[in-house]
ZAMARGU-4260 file (C-alpha; in steps of 0.2 Angstrom, whole numbers, plus 5000, padded with zeros to 4 digits):
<rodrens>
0) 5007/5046/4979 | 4998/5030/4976 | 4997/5017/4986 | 4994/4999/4985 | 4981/4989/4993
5) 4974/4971/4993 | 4959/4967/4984 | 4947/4955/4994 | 4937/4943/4988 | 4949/4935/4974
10) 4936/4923/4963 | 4948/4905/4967 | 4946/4894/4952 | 4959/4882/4958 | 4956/4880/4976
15) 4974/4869/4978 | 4982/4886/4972 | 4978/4904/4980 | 4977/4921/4970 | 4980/4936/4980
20) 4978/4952/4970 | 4984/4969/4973 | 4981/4985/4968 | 4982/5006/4966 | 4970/5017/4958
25) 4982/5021/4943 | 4999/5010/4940 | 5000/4993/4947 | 4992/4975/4947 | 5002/4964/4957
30) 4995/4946/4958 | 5002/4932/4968 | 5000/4916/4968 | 5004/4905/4982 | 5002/4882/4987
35) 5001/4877/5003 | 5005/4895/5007 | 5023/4896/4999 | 5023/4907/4984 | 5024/4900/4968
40) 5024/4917/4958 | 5018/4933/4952 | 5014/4945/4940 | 5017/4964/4943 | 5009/4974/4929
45) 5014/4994/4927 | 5011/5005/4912 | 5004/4991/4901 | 5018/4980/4906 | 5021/4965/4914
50) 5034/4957/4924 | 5032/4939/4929 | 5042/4927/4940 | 5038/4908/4942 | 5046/4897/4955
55) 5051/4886/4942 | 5064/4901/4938 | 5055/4906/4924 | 5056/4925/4922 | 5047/4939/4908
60) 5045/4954/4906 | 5032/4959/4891 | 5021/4974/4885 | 5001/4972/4884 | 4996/4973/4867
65) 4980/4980/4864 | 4975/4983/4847 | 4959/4986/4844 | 4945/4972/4844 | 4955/4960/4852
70) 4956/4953/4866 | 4974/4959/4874 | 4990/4946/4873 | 5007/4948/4881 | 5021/4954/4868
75) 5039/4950/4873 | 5047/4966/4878 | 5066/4973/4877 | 5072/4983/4891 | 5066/4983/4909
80) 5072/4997/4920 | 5075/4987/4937 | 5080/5001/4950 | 5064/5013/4941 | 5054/4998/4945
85) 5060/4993/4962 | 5060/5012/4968 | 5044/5014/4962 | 5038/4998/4970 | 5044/5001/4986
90) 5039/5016/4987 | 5018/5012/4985 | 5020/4995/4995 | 5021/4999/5011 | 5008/4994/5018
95) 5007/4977/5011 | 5014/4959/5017 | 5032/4962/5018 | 5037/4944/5012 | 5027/4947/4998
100) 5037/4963/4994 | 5054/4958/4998 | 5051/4944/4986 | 5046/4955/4971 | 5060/4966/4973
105) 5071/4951/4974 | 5065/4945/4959 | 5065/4961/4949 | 5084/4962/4954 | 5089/4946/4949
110) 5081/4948/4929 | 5091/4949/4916 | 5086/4961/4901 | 5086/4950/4888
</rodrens>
């Protein structure tokens, strides 16, 4: 079972908005970003996909594209399996901030496929 930890030392390009970055050895990126300490969104990434939420109420899900000698781009993506997802997420968080992971699963329940 993996488990997901906090990254430290972020490189903070814009110092009025906070990156913290979290991660396991093999299935999930999850970067947060935060202003005046309220979050503002995130990104989860899992099997070359990517599930973002902006406060603005901007949601996505899309698949990484890689191809060959490129540089990889976000694709839009059909279907995104919600409980999979936030069984799986709450199962390898638990020993991260609680806010931060009852805001993610939130989030993953209130998307929509599209």
């Amino acid at each position: 079972m993996s488990k997901i930890r906090e990254l430290n030392k972020v490189y903070q390009k814009d110092e009025d908005i906070k990156r913290r970055w979290f991660t396991d050895d093999d299935f999930w990126d999850l970067i947060v970003w935060a202003e005046n300490n309220k979050i503002i969104g995130f990104q989860l990434c899992y099997a070359n996909k990517a599930f973002t939420w902006k406060k603005s109420g901007e949601y996505s899900h899309q698949n990484v594209d890689e191809h060959r000698n490129r540089t990889p781009i976000l694709i839009p993506d059909g279907y995104f399996d919600r409980e999979l997802i936030r069984d799986k997420f709450l199962e390898d968080s638990k020993d991260i901030d609680k806010q931060i992971v009852d805001l993610v699963v939130e989030k993953i329940m209130n998307y929509h496929n599209q």
